[in-house]
LUMKOL-610136 format. One record per residue: residue number from 1; x negated, y negated, z of N, C-alpha, C in turn. Coordinates in pm, whole numbers, plus 50000, padded with zeros to 5 digits. Layout:
BEGIN
{NUM,{X,Y,Z},{X,Y,Z},{X,Y,Z}}
...
END
This chain:
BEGIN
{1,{12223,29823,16462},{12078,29812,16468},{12031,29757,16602}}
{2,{12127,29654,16640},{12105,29580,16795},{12058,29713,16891}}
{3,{12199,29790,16917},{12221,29886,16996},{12100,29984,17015}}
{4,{12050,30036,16887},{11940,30091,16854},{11780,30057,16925}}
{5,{11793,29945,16908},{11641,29868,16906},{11672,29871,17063}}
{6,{11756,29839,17149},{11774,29832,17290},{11757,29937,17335}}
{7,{11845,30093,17294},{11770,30197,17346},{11665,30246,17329}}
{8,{11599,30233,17195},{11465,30240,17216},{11390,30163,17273}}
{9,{11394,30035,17315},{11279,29898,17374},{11248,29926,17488}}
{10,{11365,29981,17590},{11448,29936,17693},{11347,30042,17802}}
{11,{11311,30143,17775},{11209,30262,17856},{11139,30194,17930}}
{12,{11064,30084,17819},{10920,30100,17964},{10926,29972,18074}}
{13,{11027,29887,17991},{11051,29766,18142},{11151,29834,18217}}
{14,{11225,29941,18220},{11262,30002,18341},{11153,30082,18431}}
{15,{11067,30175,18346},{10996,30208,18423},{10859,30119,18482}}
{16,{10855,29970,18412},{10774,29903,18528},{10900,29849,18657}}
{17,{10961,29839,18662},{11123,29821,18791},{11075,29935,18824}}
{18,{11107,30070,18779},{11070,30151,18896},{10967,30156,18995}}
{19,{10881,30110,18898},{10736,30123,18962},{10724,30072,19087}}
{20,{10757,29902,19060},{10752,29836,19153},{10837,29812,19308}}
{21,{10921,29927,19244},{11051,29941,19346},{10973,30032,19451}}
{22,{10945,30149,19388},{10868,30268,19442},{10700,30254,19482}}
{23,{10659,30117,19468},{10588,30074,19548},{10573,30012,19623}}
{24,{10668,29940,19625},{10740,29883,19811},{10789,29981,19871}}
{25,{10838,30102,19813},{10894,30123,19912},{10735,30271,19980}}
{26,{10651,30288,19886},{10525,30373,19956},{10472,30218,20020}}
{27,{10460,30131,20031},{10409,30030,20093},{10434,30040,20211}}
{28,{10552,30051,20244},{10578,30109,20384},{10613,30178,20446}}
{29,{10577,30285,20356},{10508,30398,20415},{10400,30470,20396}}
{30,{10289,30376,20362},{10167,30423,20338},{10092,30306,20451}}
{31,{09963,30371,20514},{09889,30209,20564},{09856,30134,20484}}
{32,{09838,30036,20508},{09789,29896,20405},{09656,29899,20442}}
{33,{09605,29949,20505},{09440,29987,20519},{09362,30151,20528}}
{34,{09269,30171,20470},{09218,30302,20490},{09226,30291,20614}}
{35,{09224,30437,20646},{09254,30485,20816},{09113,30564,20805}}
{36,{09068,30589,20940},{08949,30663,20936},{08964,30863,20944}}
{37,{09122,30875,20905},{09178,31017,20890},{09136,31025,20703}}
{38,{09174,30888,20656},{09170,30902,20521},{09059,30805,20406}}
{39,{08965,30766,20508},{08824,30700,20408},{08756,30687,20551}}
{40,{08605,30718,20509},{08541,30657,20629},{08501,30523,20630}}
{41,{08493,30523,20780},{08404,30365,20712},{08248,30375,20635}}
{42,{08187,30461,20650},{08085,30445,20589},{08071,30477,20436}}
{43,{08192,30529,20377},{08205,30490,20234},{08259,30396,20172}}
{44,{08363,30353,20260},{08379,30216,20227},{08347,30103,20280}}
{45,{08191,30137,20370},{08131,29983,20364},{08057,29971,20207}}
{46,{07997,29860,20187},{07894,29829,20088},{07787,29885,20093}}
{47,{07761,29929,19946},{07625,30024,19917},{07591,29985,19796}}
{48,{07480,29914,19772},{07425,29865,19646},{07368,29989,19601}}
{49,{07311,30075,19630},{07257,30146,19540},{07353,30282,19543}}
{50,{07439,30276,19491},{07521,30363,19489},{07524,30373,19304}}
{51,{07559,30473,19249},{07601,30471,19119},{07742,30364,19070}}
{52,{07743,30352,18993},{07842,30271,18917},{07978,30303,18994}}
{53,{07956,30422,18940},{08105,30513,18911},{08175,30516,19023}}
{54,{08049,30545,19140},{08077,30540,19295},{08131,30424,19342}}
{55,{08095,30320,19324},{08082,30188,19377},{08224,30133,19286}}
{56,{08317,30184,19164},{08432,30174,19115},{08520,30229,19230}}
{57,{08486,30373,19219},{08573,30414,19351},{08631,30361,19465}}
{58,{08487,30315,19575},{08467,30261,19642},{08600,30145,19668}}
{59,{08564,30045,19510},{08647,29972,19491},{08798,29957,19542}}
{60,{08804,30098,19446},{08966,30081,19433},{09051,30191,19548}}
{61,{08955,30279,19630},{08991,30377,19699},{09023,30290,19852}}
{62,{08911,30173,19843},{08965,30107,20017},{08992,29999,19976}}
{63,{09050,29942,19886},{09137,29830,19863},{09236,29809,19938}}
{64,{09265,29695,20027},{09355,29667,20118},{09468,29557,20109}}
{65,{09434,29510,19979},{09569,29498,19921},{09699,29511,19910}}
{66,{09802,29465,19958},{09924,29567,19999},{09982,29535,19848}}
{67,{10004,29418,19778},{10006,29417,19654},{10003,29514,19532}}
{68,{09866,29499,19543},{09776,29627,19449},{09840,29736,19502}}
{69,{09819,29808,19614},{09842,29898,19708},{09959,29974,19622}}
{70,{10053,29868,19685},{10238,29900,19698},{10256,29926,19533}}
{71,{10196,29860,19388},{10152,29918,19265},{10147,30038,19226}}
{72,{10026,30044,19236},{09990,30160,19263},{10082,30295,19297}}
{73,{10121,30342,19397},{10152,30432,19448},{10251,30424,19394}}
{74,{10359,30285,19347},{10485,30334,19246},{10442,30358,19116}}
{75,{10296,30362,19029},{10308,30407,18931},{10263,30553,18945}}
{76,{10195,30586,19056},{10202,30748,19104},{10281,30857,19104}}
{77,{10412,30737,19192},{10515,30823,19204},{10596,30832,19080}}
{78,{10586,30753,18978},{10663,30702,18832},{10617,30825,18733}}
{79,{10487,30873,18747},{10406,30923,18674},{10469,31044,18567}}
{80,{10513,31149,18717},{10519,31299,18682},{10689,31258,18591}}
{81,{10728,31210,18684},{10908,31198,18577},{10919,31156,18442}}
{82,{10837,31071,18429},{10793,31040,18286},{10735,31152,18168}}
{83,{10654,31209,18258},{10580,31281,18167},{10684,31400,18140}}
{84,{10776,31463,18263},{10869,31513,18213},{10976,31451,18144}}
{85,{11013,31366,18128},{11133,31292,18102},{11078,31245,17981}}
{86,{11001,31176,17930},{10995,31065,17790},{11045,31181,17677}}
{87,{11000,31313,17647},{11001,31319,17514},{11184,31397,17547}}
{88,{11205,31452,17622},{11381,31502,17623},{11463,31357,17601}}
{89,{11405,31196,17679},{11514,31097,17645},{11428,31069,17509}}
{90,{11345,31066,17425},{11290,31041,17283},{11411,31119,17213}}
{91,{11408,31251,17239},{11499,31352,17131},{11677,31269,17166}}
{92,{11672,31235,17314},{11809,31206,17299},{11853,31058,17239}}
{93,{11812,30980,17187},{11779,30857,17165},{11792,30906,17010}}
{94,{11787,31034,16960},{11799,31072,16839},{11922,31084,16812}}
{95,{11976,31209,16909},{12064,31254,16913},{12217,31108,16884}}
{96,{12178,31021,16967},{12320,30903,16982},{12287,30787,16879}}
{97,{12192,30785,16814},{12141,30674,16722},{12127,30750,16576}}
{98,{12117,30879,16528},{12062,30969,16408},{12042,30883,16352}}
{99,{11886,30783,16366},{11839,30730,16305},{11732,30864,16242}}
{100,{11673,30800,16130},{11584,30897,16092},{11416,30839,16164}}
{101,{11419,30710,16176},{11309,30711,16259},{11270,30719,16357}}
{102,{11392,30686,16448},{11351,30774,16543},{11327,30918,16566}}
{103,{11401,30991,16482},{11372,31171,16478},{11235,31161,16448}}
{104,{11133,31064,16326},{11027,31046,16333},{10945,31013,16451}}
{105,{10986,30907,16506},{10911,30892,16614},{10865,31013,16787}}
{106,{11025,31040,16765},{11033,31155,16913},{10940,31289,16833}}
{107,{10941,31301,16714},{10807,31420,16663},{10688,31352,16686}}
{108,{10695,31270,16652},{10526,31225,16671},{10510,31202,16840}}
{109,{10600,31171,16922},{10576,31194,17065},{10563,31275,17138}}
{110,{10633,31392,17109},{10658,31559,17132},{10504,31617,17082}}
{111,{10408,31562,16969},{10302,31644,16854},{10224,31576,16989}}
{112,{10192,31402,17003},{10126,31331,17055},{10075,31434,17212}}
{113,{10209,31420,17304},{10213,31462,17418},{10111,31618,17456}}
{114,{10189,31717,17324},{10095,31814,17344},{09959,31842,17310}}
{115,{09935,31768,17169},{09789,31782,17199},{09732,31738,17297}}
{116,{09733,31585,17338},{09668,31521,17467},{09634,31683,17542}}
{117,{09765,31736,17638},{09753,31789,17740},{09659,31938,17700}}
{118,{09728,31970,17584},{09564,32099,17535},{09458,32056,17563}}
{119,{09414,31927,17499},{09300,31917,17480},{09254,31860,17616}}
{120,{09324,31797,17723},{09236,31739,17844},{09217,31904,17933}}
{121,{09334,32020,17914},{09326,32107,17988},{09148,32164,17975}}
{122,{09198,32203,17838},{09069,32246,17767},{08894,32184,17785}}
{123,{08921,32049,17836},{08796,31991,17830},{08782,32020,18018}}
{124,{08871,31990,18076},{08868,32030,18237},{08778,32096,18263}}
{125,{08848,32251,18197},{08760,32388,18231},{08647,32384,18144}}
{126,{08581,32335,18105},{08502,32308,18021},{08391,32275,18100}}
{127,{08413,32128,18174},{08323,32056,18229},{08355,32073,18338}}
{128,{08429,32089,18416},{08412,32178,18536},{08381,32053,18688}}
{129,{08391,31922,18634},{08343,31845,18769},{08409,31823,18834}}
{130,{08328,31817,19025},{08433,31822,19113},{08481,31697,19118}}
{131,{08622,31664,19233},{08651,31584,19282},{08594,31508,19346}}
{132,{08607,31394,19361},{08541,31277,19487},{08555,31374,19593}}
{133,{08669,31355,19621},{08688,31420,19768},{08569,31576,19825}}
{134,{08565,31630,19688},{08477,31707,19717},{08331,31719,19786}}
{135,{08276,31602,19736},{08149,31558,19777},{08125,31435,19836}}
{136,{08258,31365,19856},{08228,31232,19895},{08288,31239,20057}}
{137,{08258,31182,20130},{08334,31133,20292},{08451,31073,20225}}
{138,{08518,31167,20177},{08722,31073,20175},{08793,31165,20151}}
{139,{08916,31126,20193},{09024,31253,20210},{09151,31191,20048}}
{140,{09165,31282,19997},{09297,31320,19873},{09354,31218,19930}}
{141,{09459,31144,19925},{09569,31033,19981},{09691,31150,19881}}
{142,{09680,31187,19809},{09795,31281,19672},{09819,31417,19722}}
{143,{09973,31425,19769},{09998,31596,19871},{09953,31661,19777}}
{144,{09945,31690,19656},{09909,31873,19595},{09778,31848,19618}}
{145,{09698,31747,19665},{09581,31771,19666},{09495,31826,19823}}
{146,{09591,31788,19892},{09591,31859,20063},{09668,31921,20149}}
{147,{09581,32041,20122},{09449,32095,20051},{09473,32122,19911}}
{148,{09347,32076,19872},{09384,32075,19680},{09415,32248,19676}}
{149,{09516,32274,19546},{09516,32369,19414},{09388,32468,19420}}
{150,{09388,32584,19446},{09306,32662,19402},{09233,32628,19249}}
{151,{09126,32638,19275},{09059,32600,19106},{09105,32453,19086}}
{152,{09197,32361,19149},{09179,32262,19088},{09064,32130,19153}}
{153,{09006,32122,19269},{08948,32072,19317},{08794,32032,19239}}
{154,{08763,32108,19085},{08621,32120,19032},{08749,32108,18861}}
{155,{08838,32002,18852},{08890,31964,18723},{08939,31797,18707}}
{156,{08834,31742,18779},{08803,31612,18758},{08851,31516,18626}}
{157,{08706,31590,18560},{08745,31490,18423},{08745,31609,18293}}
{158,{08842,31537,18194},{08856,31387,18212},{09009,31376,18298}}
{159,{09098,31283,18361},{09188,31216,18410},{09314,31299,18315}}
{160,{09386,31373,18391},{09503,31422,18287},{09617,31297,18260}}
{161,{09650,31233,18378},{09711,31181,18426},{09694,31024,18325}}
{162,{09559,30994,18312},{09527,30925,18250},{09579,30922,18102}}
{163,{09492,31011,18071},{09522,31060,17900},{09656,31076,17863}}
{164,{09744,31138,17929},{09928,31169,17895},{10011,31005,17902}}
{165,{09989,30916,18040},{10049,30841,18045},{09971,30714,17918}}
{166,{09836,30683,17853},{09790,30645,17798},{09887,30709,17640}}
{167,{09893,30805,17604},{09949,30923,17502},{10042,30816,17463}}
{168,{10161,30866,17567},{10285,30865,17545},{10299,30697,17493}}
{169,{10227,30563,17590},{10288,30443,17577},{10212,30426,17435}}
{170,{10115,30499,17414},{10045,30410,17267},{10139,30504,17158}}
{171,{10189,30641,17150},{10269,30681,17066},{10436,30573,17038}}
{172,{10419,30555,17138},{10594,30504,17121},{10519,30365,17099}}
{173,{10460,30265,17151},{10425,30177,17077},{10397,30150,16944}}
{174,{10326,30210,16903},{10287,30239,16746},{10419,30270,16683}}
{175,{10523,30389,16760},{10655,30368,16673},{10771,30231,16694}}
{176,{10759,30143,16787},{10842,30054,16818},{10741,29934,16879}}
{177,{10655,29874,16808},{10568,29774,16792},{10664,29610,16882}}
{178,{10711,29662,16943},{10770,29499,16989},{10685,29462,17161}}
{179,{10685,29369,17149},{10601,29323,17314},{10684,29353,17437}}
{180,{10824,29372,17433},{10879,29421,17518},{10882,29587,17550}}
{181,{10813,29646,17447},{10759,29783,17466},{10619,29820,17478}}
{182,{10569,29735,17433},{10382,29735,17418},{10345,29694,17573}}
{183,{10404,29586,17603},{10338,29521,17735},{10353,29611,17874}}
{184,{10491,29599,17903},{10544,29739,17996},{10484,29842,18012}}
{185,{10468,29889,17862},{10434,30017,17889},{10274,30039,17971}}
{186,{10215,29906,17870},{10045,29927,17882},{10051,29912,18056}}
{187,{10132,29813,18118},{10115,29821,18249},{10130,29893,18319}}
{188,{10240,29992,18302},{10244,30100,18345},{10149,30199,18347}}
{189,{10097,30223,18236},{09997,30325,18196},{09877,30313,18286}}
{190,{09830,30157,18305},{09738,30077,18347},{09751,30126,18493}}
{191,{09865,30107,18541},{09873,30146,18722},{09909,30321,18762}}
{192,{09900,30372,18603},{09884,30520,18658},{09758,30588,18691}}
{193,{09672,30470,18569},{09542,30553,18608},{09432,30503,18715}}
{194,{09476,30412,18736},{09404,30291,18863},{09412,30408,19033}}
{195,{09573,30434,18976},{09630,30495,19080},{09527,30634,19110}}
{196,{09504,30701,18999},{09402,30790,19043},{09301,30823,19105}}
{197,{09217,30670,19078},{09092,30659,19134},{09147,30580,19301}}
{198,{09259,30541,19325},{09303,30493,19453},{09361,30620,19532}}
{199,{09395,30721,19484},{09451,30851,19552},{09317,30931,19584}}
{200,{09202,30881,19562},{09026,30937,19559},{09045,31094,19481}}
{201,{09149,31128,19393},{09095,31205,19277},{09067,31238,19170}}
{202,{09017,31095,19122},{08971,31065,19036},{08856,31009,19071}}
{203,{08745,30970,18949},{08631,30887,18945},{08692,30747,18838}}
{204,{08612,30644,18828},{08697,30565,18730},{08641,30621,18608}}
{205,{08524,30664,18553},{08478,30714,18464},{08559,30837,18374}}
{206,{08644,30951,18495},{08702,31049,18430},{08881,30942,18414}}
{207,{08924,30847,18465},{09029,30782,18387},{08989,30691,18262}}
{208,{08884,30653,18280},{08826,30562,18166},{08828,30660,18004}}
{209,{08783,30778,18043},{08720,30862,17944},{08896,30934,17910}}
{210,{09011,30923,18007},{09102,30967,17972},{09224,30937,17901}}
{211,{09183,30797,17926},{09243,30661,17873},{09235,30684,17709}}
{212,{09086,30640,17710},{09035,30653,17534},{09072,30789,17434}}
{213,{09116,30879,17542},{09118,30978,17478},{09270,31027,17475}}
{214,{09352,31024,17540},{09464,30950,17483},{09521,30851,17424}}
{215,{09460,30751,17408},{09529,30681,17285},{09454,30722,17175}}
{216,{09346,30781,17156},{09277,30827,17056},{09364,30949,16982}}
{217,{09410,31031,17038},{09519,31138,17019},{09686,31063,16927}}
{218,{09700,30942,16967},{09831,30929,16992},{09803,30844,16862}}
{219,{09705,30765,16789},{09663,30718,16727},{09631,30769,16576}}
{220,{09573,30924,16619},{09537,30967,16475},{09689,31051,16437}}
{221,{09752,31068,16513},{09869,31164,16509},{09997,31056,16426}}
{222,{09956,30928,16491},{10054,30816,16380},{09952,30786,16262}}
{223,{09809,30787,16253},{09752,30779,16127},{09800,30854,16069}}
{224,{09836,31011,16076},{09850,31154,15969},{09989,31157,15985}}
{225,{10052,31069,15999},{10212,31100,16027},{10251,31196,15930}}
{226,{10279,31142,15795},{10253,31177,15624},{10247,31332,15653}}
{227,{10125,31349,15741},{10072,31489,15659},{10118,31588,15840}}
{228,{10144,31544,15907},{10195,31638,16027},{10319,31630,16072}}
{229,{10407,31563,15984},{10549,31515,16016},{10636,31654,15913}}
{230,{10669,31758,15963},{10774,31781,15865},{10892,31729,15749}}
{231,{10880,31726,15688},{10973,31661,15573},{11079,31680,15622}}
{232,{11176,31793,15698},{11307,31719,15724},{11318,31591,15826}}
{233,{11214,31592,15935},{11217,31489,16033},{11110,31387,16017}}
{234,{11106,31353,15852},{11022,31237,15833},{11118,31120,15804}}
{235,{11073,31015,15832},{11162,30903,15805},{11106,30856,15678}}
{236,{11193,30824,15592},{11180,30738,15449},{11074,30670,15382}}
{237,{11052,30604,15479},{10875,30543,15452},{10776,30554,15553}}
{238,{10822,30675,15625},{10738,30702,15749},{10668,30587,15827}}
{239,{10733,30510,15848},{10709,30356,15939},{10799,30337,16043}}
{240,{10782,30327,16126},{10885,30238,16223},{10948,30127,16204}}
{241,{11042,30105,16256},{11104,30005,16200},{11019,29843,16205}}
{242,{11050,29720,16176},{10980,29625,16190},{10856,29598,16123}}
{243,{10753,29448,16130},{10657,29448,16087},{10543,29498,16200}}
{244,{10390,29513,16144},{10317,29534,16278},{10349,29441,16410}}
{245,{10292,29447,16524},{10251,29389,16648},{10210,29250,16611}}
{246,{10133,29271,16597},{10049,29114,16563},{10183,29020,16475}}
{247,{10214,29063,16408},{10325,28965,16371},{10423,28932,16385}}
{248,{10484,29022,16515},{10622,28973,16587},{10557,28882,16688}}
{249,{10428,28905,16740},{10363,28760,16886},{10278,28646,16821}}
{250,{10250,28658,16684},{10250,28549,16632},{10290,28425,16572}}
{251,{10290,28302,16636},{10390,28187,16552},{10311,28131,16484}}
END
């Protein structure tokens, strides 16, 4: 059971180590200050009457922080491997443990993962808004974005990036409720989508809105476990192992 609970726990405080590894090491090699190739100064001086949303940007796009910064850009670079990687090591975590809850859990991460990404694709083309970069004085800091993707430069919100890495940590949380998986992960998740609105392609509004809407996904998918879990890959009492959250950090 030890063995078990370790390969499952064990994901997301490696991938905050990565993070932080892979943001020292874009730390130096990224500037520690906007350059005037990649923000102007006149968007990132101060502008009170700017919209909210703008003035978030603003924020987090000329932050000079090497801290924050060096963050950042390792949960950027952390991002895409994850999103490929979590649900193949979920299934394999099955495969060397044939626990039955975990076969529960890696379905509900595999169900989780894809709706998210239908449904943010789907809302993209939908709403159709451009990028910062599009209309704002600032340049992409993110290579597929320079020069952005045909058609992708007007698929703003909501935040894909947001919503998947939000998905995945609240699915596997909900199946493995311990603080050494809850906390990690949320931080991680936390510096993927920060990271968006710091790469200027995002708004904070389309990660905000992507956020909610991935764990909203990842949430009702462990509410209906019961009823969207196939019966051979349901676990016994369709629970994860342990009591809730709240009562393993409570003394």
């Amino acid at each position: 059971m030890a063995i078990r609970r370790c390969l499952h726990g064990s994901i997301w405080p490696l991938l905050v180590i990565l993070m932080h590894m892979g943001g020292h090491e874009a730390a130096r090699a990224q500037p520690s200050h906007p350059s005037p190739e990649s923000a102007s100064a006149r968007f990132c001086g101060a502008a009170s009457d700017r919209p909210l949303d703008v003035r978030g940007l603003a924020l987090l796009y000329c932050t000079t922080q090497p801290t924050l910064t060096g963050g950042l850009w390792g949960a950027h670079r952390s991002a895409r491997p994850v999103f490929y990687g979590a649900v193949p090591l979920a299934w394999g975590g099955v495969v060397l443990t044939e626990s039955p809850a975990a076969r529960a859990a890696a379905y509900r991460l595999t169900l989780t993962q894809g709706l998210t990404y239908g449904v943010v694709v789907g809302a993209k083309h939908v709403v159709g808004r451009p990028r910062p970069y599009v209309h704002r004085p600032l340049k992409a800091r993110a290579d597929r974005h320079r020069p952005p993707a045909p058609g992708d430069a007007y698929l703003s919100f909501p935040s894909g990036h947001a919503s998947l890495s939000a998905a995945l940590v609240t699915s596997w949380g909900l199946s493995y409720p311990r603080w050494y998986v809850v906390g990690p992960g949320a931080l991680w998740a936390a510096g993927v989508a920060l990271s968006r609105v710091h790469l200027g392609v995002h708004y904070p509004s389309d990660v905000l809105v992507g956020t909610v809407l991935g764990t909203g996904i990842a949430l009702l998918v462990h509410q209906l476990r019961r009823a969207v879990t196939p019966a051979p890959l349901r676990a016994s009492s369709d629970l994860s192992f342990g009591p809730p959250l709240v009562l393993r950090v409570t003394f």
